[in-house]
Each structure stands twice: as C-alpha cells, then as structure tokens.
C-alpha positions as CSV (number, residue, x, y, z in Angstrom):
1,X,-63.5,33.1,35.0
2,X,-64.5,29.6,34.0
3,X,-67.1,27.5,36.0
4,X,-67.1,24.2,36.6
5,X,-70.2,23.8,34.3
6,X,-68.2,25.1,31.1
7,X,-65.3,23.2,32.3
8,X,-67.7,20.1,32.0
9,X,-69.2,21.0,28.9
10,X,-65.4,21.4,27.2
11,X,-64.5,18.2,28.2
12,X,-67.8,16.6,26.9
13,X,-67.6,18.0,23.7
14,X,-63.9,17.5,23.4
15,X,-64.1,13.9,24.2
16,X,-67.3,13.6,21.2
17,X,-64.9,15.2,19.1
18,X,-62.2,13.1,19.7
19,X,-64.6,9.7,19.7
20,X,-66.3,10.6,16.8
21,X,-63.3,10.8,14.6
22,X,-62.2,7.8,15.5
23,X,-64.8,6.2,14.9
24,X,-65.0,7.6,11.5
25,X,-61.6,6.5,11.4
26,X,-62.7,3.0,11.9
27,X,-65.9,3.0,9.4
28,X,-64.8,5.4,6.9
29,X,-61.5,6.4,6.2
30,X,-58.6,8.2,7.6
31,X,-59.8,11.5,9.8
32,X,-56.5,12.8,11.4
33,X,-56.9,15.8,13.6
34,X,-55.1,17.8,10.9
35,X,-57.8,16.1,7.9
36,X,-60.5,17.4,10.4
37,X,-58.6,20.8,11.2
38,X,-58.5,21.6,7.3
39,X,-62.0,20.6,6.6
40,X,-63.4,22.8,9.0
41,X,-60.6,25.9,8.5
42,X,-59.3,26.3,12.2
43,X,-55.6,25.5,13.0
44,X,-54.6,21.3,13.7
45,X,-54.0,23.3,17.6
46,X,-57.7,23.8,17.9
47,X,-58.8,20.4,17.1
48,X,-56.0,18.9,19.4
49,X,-56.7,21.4,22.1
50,X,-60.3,20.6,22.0
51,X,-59.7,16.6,22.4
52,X,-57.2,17.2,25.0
53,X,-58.1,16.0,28.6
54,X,-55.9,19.1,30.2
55,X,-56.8,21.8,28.0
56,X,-60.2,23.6,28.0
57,X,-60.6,25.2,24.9
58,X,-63.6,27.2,23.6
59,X,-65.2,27.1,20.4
60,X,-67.7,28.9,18.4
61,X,-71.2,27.0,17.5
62,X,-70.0,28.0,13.8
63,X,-67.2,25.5,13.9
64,X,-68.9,22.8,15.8
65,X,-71.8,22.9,13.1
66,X,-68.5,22.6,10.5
67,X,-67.1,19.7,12.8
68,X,-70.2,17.7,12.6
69,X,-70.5,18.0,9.1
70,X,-66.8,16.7,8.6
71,X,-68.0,13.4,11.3
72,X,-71.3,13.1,9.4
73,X,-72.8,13.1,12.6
74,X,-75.7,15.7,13.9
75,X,-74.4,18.4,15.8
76,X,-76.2,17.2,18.9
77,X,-73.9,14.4,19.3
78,X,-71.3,16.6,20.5
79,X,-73.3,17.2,23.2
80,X,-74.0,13.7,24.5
81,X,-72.8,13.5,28.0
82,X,-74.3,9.7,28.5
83,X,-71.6,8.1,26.6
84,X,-68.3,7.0,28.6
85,X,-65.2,8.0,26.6
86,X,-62.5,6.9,27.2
C-alpha cells in the first residue's frame, strides 16, 4: 500500500526527470524519453511512466544515479521539491 508521502516523492522526482530533460533539450541536444530510456537501459515505458502526472512509478536508486548521469545533473536534483514544474 502506497502513502501519500511516496506518492509525493514519485511525483517530485518524475516531474525533475521530465524538467531536466527538457532543459537539456534546450541547452544541449535532443534528449527524447526513448534517447534517455536507452542511455540508462530501462524500457522508453519507464521513463514515460515516471514523468507522467497519473502514474506513480517506482524506481531503483541504481537507475536514478544512471538518469542523472544521462542529465549531467547531480542526483540530488531529482530530489528538489522547491522548484514549481509545470
């Protein structure tokens, strides 16, 4: 049974995810959810679960390490729950 907390804590780090790839989009290159899905080996599902506002997926600490190494952010950025995302 999920709580509210993880619930939260999905959302946060699914909206990071989903910022911070556009934004590499923007000052980078092209990141597409399925670029990011194969640099980090999980399925294009995963990475478009995880961005998605309705779905509360789980992931392991493995792949966020992998996904902030992709971003070329620190890991701790997908943690930030100060920044408004639209």
């Amino acid at each position: 049974m999920k709580t509210f907390e993880s619930e939260q804590l999905f959302k946060i780090i699914g909206s990071n995810v989903k910022y911070y790839r556009k934004l590499y989009n923007l000052n980078k290159g092209k990141m597409t959810q399925e670029n990011l899905a194969e640099l980090v080996d999980v399925s294009t599902a995963l990475i478009g679960n995880l961005e998605s506002d309705n779905i509360y997926q789980g992931v392991s600490v493995i792949t966020l390490w992998k996904i902030s190494q992709a971003l070329e952010i620190p890991i701790e950025n997908l943690f930030d729950s100060n920044k408004k995302i639209s």
